[in-house]
C-alpha positions in Angstrom: 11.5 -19.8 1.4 8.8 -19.4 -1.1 5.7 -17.3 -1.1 2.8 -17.1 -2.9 0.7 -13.4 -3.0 -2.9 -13.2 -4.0 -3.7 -9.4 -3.7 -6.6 -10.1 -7.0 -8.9 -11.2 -4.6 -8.5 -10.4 -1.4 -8.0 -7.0 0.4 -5.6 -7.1 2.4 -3.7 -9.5 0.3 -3.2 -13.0 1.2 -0.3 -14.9 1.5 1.6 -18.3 1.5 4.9 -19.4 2.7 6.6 -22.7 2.0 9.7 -23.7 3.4 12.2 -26.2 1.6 13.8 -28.3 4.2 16.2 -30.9 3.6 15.3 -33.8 6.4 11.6 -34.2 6.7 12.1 -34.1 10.8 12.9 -30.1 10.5 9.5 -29.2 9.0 7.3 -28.9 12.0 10.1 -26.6 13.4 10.3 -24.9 10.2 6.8 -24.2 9.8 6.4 -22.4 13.6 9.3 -20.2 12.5 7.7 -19.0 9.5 4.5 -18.7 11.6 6.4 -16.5 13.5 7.3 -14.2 10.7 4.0 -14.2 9.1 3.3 -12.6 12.5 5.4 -9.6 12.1 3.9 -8.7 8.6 1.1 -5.6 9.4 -2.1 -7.0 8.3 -2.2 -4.1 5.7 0.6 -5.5 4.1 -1.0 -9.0 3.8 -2.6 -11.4 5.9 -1.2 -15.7 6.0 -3.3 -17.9 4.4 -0.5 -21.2 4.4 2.3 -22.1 5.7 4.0 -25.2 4.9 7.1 -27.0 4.8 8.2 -30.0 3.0 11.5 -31.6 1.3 12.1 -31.1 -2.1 10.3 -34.6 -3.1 7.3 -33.5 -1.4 7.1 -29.6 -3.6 6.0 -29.7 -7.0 7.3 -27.8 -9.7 3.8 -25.9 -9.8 4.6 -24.5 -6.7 8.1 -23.7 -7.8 6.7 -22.3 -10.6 4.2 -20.1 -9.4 5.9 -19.2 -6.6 8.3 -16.1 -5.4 11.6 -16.8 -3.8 12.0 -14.8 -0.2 14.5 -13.9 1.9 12.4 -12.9 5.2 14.9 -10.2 6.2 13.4 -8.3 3.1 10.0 -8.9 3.9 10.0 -8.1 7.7 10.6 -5.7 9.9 12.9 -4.8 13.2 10.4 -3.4 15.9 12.9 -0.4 16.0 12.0 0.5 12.4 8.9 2.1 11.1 8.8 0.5 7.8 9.5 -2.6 6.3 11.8 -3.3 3.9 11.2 -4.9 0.9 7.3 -5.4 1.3 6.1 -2.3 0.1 
């Protein structure tokens, strides 16, 4: 997964995930997971702007470039937990 953060100009920040799938039938799935996530992120943390999945023909390497590389179990939360980890 990669995200994106905009936190110059927004407040909360805003935020974009991109999934990397590798058969082009997965993305829709893909995307409602990372939906999913985006919905356990507090929207003081950051609110989802995009979410988007594509193979690796259809991501640029401006996107690669200007993106961060995720792991989501560092950027959510159990429901057990009070904090996150990783998204500080």
């Amino acid at each position: 997964m990669l995200v994106q953060v905009d936190a110059d100009h927004f407040t909360p920040p805003r935020y974009s995930l991109y999934g990397i799938v590798l058969n082009e039938a997965d993305s829709a799935d893909v995307r409602r997971w990372l939906a999913d996530v985006a919905t356990r992120v507090r929207i003081e943390l950051g609110v989802s702007d995009e979410i988007e999945a594509a193979t690796t023909a259809g991501v640029s390497l401006e996107l690669i470039e200007t993106s961060y590389a995720a792991d989501v179990t560092q950027i959510t939360w159990r429901r057990s937990r009070p904090e996150p980890e990783g998204a500080h």
